[in-house]
N, C-alpha and C positions, 0 to 999 in steps of 0.2 A: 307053339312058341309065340306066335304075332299076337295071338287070342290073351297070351298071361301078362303079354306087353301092356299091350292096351287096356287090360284091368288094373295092372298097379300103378299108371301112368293116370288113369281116371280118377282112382282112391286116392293119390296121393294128392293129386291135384284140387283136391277140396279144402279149402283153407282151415288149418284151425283143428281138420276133424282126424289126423294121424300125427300130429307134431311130434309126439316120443318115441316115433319109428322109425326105420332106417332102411332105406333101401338099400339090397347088395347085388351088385353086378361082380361075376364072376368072369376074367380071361383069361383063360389060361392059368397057373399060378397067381395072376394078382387080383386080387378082391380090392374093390373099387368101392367104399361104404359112405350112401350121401343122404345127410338127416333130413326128415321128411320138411322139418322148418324152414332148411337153407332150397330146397327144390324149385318149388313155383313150378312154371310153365316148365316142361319135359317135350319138346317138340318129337312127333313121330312121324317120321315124311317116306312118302314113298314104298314102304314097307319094307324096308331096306338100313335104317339107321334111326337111331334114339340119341339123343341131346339130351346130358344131366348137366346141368351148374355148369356150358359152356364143354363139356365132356362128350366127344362125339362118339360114338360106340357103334361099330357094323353089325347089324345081326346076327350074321357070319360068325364073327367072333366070340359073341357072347356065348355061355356055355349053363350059365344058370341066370335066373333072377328070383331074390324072395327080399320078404320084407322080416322086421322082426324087429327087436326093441335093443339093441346093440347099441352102447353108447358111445360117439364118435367125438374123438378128440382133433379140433381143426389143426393144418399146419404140419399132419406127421404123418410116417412113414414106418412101418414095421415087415423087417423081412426076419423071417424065423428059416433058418437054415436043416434041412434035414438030410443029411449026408450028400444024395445025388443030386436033390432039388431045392428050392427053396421056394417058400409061400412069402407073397409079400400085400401088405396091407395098406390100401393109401385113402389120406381123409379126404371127402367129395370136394373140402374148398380149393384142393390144390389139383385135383387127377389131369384136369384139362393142361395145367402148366408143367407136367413131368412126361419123357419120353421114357419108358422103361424096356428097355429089353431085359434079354435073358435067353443063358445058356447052362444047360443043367441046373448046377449052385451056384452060378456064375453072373452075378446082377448089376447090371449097369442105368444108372438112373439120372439123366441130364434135366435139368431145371430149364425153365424158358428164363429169357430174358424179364419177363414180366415180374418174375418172385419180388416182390415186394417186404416178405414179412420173411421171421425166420422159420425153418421146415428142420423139424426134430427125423432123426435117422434111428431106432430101435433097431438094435441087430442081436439076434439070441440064436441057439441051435447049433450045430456043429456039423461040419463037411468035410470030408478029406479030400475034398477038392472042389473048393468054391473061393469064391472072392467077392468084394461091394467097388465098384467106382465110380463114384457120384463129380459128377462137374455140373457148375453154376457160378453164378455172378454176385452173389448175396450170401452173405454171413447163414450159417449153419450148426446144428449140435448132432452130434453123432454117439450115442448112449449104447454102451455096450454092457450086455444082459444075459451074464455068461456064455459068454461067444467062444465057439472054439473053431477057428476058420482056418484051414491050408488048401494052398492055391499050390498045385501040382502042375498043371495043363498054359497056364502062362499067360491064360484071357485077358483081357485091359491093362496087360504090360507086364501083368506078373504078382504085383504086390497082393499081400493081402487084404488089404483096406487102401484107397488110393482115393484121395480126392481133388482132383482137379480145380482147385478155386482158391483163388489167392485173396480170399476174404477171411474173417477169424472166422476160425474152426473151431467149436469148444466139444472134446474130450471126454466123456464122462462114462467112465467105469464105474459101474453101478455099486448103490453102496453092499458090500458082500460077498458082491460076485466077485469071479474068478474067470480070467478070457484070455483066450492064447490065442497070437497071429504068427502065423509062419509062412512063408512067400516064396514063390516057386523057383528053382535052382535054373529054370532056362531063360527068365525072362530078364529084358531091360530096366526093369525099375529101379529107384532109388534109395529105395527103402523097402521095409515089410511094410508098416505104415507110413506112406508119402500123403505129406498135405503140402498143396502147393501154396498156399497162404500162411496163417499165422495161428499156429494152435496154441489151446489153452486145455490142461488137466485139470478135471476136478473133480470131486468126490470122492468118498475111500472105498473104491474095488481097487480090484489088482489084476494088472494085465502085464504078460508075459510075451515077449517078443524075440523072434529068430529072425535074423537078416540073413539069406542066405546067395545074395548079389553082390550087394553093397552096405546099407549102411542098416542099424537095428529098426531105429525111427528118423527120418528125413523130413523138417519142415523147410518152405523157402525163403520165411519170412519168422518171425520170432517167436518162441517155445516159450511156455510156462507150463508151473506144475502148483498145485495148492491140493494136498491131500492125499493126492490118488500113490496108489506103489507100480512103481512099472519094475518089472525084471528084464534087462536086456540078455536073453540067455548065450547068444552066441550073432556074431555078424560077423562080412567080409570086410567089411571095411569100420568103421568108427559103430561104436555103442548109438550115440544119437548125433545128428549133425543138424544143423540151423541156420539159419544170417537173420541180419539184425539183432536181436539180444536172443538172451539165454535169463528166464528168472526163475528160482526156488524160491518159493514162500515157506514152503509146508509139505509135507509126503515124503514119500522111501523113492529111492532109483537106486537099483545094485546093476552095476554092467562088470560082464564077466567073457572071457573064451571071444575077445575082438580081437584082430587082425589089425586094425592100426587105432584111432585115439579111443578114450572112453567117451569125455563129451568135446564136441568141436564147434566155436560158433564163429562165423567168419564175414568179416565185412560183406554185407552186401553187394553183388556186381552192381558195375556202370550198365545202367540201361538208355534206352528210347523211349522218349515220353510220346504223348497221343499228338504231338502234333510236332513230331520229328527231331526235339529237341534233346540231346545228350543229358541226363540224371545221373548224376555223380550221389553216391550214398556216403560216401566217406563220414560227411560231417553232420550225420543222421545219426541216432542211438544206434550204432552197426557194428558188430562185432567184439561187444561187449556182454559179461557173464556176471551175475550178480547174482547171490546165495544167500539168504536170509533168514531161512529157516529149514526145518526136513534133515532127514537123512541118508546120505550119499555115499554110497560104495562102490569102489571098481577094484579090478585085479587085473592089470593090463598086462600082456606079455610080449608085446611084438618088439621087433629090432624099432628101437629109439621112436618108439609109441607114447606118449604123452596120455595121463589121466584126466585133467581139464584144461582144455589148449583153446586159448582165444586170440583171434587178432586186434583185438582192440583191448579194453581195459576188465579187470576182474577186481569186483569188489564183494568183500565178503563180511557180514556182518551177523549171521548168527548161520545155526545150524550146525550138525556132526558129520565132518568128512573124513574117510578112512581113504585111503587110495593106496594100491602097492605099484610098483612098475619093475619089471624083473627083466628087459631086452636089452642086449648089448646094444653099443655104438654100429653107426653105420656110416656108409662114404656117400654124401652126395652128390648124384653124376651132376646136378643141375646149378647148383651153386659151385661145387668144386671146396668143400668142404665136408668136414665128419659133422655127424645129429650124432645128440644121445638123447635116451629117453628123459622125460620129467614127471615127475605128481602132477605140478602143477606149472603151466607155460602162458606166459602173453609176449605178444609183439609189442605191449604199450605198458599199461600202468598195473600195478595191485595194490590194493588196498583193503587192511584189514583189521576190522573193527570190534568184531565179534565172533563167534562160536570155536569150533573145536576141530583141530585139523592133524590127523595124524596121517605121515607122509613116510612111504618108505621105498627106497630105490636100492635094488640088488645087482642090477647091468651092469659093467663096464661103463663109465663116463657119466653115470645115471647122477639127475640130479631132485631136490626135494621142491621146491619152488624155484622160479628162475623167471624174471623179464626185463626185458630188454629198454625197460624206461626205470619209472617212479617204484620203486616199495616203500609204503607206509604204513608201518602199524600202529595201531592207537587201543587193541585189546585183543578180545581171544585167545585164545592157547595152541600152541601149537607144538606136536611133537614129531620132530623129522631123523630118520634115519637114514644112511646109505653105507653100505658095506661093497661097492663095486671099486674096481681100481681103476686107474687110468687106460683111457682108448686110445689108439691110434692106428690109422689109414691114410696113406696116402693116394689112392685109385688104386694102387698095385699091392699091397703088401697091409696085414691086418695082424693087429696084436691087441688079445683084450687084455692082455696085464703089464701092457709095457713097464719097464725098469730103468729104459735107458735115462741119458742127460737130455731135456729139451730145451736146452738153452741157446741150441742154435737148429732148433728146429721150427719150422714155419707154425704159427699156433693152429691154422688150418686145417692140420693133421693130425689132432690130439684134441681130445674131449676129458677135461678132468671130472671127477666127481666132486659133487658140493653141497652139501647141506640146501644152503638159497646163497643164489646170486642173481646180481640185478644190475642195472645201468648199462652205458655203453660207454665202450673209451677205442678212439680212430686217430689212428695216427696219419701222417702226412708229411712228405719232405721227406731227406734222404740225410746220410753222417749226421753233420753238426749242426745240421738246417731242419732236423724231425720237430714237431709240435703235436701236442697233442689233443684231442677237445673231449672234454667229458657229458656226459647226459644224462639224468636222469639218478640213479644213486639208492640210497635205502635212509631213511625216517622211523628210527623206532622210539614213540612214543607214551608206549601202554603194553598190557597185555604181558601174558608167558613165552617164551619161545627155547625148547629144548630141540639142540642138534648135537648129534651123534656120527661120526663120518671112521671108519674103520680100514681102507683101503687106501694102497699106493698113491700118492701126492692127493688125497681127498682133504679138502678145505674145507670150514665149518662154514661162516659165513663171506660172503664175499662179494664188493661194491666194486665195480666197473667205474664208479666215479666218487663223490663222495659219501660219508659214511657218518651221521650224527644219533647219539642216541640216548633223549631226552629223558625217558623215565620207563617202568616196563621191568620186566625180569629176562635176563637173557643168559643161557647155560650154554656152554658149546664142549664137547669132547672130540678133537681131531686129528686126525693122522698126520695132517701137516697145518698150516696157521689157521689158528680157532675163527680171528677175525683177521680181515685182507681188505685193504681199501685204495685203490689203483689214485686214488687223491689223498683228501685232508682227509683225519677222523675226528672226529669230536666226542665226547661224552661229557654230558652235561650233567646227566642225574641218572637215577635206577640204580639197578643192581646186575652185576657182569661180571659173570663167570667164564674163563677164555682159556682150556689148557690144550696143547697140542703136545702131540708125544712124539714127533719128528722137526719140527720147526718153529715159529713161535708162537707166542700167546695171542697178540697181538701186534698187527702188522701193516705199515702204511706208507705207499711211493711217495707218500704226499708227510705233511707236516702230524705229529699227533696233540691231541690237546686233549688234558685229564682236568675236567673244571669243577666236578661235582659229582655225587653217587657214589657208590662202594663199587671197586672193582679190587678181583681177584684174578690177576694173569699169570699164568704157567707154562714156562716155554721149558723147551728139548734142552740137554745139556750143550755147551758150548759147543761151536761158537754160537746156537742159538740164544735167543732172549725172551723174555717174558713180556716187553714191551717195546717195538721196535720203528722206526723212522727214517726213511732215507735219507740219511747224514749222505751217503757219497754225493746226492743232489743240493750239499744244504741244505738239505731239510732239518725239522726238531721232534723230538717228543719235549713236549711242554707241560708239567707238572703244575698248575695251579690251585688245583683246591679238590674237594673230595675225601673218599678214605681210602688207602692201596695198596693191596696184597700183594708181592709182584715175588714169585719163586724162579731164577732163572736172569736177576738183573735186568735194566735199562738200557736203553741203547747210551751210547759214549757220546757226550756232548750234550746232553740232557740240560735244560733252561727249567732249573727246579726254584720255581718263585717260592713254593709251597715246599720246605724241609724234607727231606726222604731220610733212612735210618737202616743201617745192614744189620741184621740181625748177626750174630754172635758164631751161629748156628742153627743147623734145624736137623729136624727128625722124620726120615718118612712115616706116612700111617698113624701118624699124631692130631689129635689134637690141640688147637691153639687158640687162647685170645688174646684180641688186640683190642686196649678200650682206647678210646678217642674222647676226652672229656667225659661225658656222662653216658656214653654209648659204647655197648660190646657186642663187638663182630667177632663169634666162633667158628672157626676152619677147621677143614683136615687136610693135611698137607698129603701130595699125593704120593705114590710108590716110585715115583720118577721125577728127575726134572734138572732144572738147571744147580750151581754150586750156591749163589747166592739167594736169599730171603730177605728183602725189599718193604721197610712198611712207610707209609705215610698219614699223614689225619691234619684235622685241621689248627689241632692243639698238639704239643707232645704226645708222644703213643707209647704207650705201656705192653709189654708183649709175655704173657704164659706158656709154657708148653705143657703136657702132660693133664690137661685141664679135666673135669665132668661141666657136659654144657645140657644146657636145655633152653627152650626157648621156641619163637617161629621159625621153622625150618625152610632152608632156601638153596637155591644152589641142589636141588635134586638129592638131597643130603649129604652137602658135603659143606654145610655152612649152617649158622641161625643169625637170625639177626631180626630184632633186636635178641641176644643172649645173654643167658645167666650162665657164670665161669664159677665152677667151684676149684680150692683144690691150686696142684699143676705147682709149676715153679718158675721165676720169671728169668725171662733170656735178657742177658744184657744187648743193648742197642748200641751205633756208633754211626756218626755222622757220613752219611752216602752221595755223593757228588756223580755217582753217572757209571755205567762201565760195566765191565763183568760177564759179555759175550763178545763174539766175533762182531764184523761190520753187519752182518745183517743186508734190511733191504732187499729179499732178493725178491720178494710177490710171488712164492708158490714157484711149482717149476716153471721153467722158461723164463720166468721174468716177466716181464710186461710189454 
C-alpha cells in the first residue's frame, strides 16, 4: 500500500503531465475524487498519512487508491443510497471542509465553518431505512434524483432529510424524477423534511412526503415553490408549516390525510440577536402567504383544521386553488371559546387579485374564507360552499346542529357557518354605556365571487365591520342573510345577487346605501326583507341611484332619493324584464320569497313577465344583463315608499 502511495503521489505530482486524471481515495463508503490539476504537492509524512488539497487521510483508513479519468464536478456531494448502505461521493475541493459520518443508510454530513461557496447535495437510491442530515453555515442545494428514502431507526432526530442551517436551501426535484420521504414514527423531528433556514423549490420533479411526527415539510424561515409538485400524503400535524412567508409562483402542492392545518405560516418568533439583543419579527415580511401562480390542493378533515391558515396577511393573485375542510367545531381550552374549520384563514389581511379559488366547508361552524382584518378583492373567481350547520360548546355540552334561540346566548359558544367573513367588531361598556369599534371590513372591487351556504343559521357573506362594494360580480345563495354587515353597507357599482331563504337578502346594523350597479335582493317571507337596516338604531337603507330588484320589500323608513315601484304582482319560476332607459336586466324570480317585488332604475322602469331572454348571462343563471326581452306581458308598476316586512335588523342569530 505505502509502495502504490508513493507512485501516484509521484505521477501526479509532475506538472502538466496527468491534468485529465483524477485521483480516488476510498474510506469506507465515501469516495473522496481530487483532479490531478487542483492536487500540487500531496505531502506523505511519516508513513502514516497522506495530505490531498488540505485533505488529511490516515493510511489506516484508506482502503483503495487508483487514478483514472473521472470527471469531477467542484463544490458537490453525491450519496447514492442502497437499501442498508449508502455510497457517497465528494469533490477534492471541498473533502477537507466536510465531516461525514455514517451509519448504515444513515448519513450525516457537517460543513466547516470555512464553506465559502455553495456545496450541491445529489441524493438518488432508495433505503428503507436511511436518512441525509446535513448542518452548515452557508447557503446550500439539495437535488433530489429519484430518491426513495425512510428513516425507521430515528438516527439525526428522525426525519428524512433534515438540514440544519438556517441559510437558503434550494430544493430541487430533479426534472422527471419521482422521490418519496417518509420519516420515522419514533423520533423528535419536525418534519419529514425539516430545513431549518429558508427553502426554495424548484424544478419539475415530484416529491412525495409523509409526516409521520409532526408536520409533512417544516421550514424555520420562509418556503417557496416554482415548478416542482410536492404530494403531502399524510402528517401529524399540518401538510407544510413555515415562518416568515409562504410563496407560490408556479407548481402543484396537493395535501391530503393531515391531522390539523393543510398550509400554516406563522409570524416568526422573538429571538436573541449575536450580541444579546431582543429581535422582534413582527414588522419583518413574517407570517404572510402569497399565491401567484401553480396549483393547490388540500382535503383537510380535522376538528376546526384550516386549509391555508396565516398569521399575518394572504394575498392572492393568480393560481388554481381547490380546498375542501370537512371537521366540526371544536372548544378551546385556551382561549375559552369554540374554533371551526376554514378553507382559507388570517389573523390580518386578504387580498385578492387574481386566480381561482374553489372553497368548500362541510363541518359544523365551517367556514369558506374568513379574517380577522381587511378583505379586498379587485379579481379572480371564486367559488365557496358550505353545507355545515351551526356549532356550539360551551366546555361542557357539544351540539353540531344546534337549533336553539342565541340571542341570549354568549357568542363564545357558537360558531356559525359562512361563506367569508372578515373584520372585527369589540364591544365595551355595559347597559346604556356599550360602544362599539369596528376594524378592518370587506372591499369588493373586481372579480367573481359565488357563495352557496345550505345549513342552520349559515350566512353568505359577512363583515365584522363595514362592507363596500365597488364593482365585481357577486352571487350569494343563503340559508340565512345573503349579505350581513355589523356597520354601514355601501354598493357603489357591480353586479349583486343576494337571496337568502330563511332571512334576508341583505342586511346591515349600520346605515345601507344603494348608490350604483344592479342589485338583485331576495329575502324570506315576512317579517323578513329583501333589503334591510337597523331602523330600531336609526339607522337607513338609503336608495340613491343604481338599478334594483328587491323580491321581499325594503325595510320601513327607507330615505328613497332615487324612486322605487311595487310591482302589481309576481310569479315564482318566471321570467322578468326590467328596462331602465336603454338597458335590460332579465331575472328569474325565485321558488320562494317574500310578498312584495321592488324595482327601481335610474329612469322610470318598465317591467315584463313571462319574457324569452337571451343575452350575457350573470348571476350563475338566474339573470343577463346586458339582455334581449322577447315576448312576456307587462306588469303594471305603483309608486313604493318603504315597508312590506317585519323590523328586521336582527344580524344573523344572536344578534350582534
Amino acid at each position: 500500500m505505502k509502495r502504490i502511495i508513493g507512485l501516484v503521489v509521484s505521477g501526479l505530482a509532475v506538472s502538466g503531465l496527468l491534468t485529465a486524471q483524477t485521483l480516488n481515495v476510498q474510506v469506507g463508503h465515501v469516495l473522496y475524487q481530487f483532479p490531478a490539476a487542483q492536487t500540487a504537492q500531496m505531502p506523505y509524512e511519516n508513513g502514516s498519512s497522506l495530505t490531498v488539497m488540505g485533505k488529511v487521510f490516515n493510511l489506516s483508513e484508506i482502503d483503495s487508491m487508483y487514478v483514472d479519468e473521472t470527471a469531477v464536478t467542484d463544490n458537490t456531494v453525491q450519496v447514492a443510497y442502497n437499501d442498508a448502505s449508502a455510497d457517497i461521493t465528494v469533490a477534492g475541493n471541498i473533502a477537507r471542509l466536510l465531516t461525514i459520518a455514517q451509519s448504515g443508510a444513515h448519513v450525516s454530513i457537517i460543513q466547516s465553518a470555512d464553506v465559502a461557496e455553495e456545496i450541491t447535495y445529489t441524493l438518488s437510491g432508495a433505503s428503507s431505512d436511511g436518512g441525509f442530515y446535513n448542518e452548515g453555515a452557508y447557503k446550500a442545494t439539495v437535488e433530489l434524483n429519484n430518491l426513495d428514502l425512510t428513516n425507521v431507526s430515528a438516527i439525526y432526530s428522525g426525519a428524512a432529510v433534515h438540514i440544519q442551517n438556517s441559510k437558503r436551501i434550494k430544493v430541487k426535484p430533479l426534472n422527471g424524477t419521482t422521490n418519496t420521504l417518509v420519516d420515522a414514527a419514533g423520533g423528535n423531528q419536525k418534519g419529514c423534511l425539516y430545513i431549518k433556514g429558508h427553502a426554495e423549490f424548484a424544478q419539475k420533479g415530484t416529491l412525495n412526503v409523509t409526516g409521520n411526527v409532526k408536520h409533512g415539510i417544516k421550514t424555520g424561515e420562509y418556503f417557496s415553490i416554482k415548478n416542482s409538485t410536492i404530494h403531502v400524503l399524510s402528517a401529524v400535524g399540518d401538510g407544510i408549516n413555515c415562518e416568515q412567508f409562504f410563496l407560490m409562483e408556479s407548481g402543484t402542492i396537493t395535501i391530503n390525510n393531515v391531522a390539523d392545518d393543510g398550509l400554516q405560516c406563522d409570524i416568526e418568533d422573538t429571538t436573541v440577536g449575536s450580541t444579546g439583543e431582543t429581535v422582534d419579527h413582527e414588522d419583518e415580511d413574517s407570517g404572510n402567504i402569497y399565491i401567484s401562480g401553480g396549483t393547490l390542493t388540500m382535503n383537510i378533515t380535522g376538528v376546526a383544521c384550516k386549509g391555508i391558515k396565516s398569521e399575518g396577511n394572504i394575498a392572492i393573485s393568480g393560481g388554481d386553488i381547490t380546498i375542501s375542510t370537512s371537521g366540526i367545531g371544536t372548544w378551546d381550552t385556551e382561549d375559552l371559546e369554540t374554533k371551526a374549520a376554514a378553507c382559507v384563514s388570517s389573523d390580518a389581511n386578504i387580498t385578492i387579485s387574481g386566480g381561482t379559488l374553489n372553497l368548500t366547508s362541510t363541518g359544523s361552524g365551517g367556514k369558506g374564507l374568513k379574517c380577522d382584518s381587511l378583505l379586498t378583492v379587485t379579481g379572480g373567481t371564486m367559488v365557496i360552499k358550505t353545507t355545515g350547520a351551526l356549532y356550539y360548546n360551551n366546555g361542557t355540552t357539544e351540539n353540531t346542529n344546534y337549533t336553539g334561540n342565541t340571542d341570549n346566548v354568549d357568542s363564545k359558544y357558537y360558531s356559525s357557518p359562512k361563506g367569508i367573513k372578515a373584520g372585527t367588531k369589540t364591544e365595551s361598556g355595559s347597559g346604556w354605556n356599550v360602544t362599539y369599534t369596528y376594524a378592518g371590513g370587506i372591499v369588493i372591487s373586481g372579480g367573481k365571487i359565488s357563495v352557496s351556504t345550505s345549513g342552520r343559521n349559515a350566512e353568505g357573506i359577512e363583515s365584522k365591520s363595514t362592507f363596500v362594494i365597488n364593482d365585481g360580480e357577486v352571487v350569494i345563495n343563503s340559508y340565512d342573510d345573503a349579505i350581513n354587515a355589523a356597520s354601514d353597507l355601501t354598493i357603489n357599482g357591480g353586479l349583486v345577487y343576494a337571496r337568502a331563504t330563511n332571512n334576508d337578502g341583505i342586511d346591515a346594523n349600520g346605515n345601507v346605501y344603494l348608490k350604483g350597479g344592479l342589485v338583485y335582493a331576495i329575502g324570506a317571507s315576512s317579517p323578513e326583507v329583501a333589503i334591510d337596516a337597523n331602523s330600531e338604531e336609526q339607522k337607513k337603507l338609503y336608495v340613491q341611484g343604481g338599478t334594483l330588484v328587491a323580491i321581499g320589500g325594503l325595510e320601513s323608513g327607507a330615505s328613497l332619493t332615487q324612486s322605487c315601484y311595487k310591482a302589481s304582482s309576481w310569479s315564482k319560476n318566471t321570467w322578468y324584464a326590467l328596462t331602465v332607459g336603454s338597458n335590460v336586466f332579465a331575472f328569474k324570480t325565485p321558488s320562494s320569497g317574500g310578498s312584495n317585488l321592488i324595482v327601481s332604475g335610474a329612469t322610470t322602469p318598465t317591467l315584463k313577465s313571462g319574457v324569452s331572454v337571451s343575452g350575457t348571462e350573470i348571476f350563475d343563471g338566474v339573470g343577463f344583463y346586458p339582455a334581449t326581452a322577447t315576448g312576456g306581458s307587462s306588469v303594471s308598476l305603483s309608486s313604493y315608499t318603504g315597508g312590506g316586512g317585519g323590523p328586521g335588523g336582527g344580524g344573523g342569530p344572536g344578534g350582534w
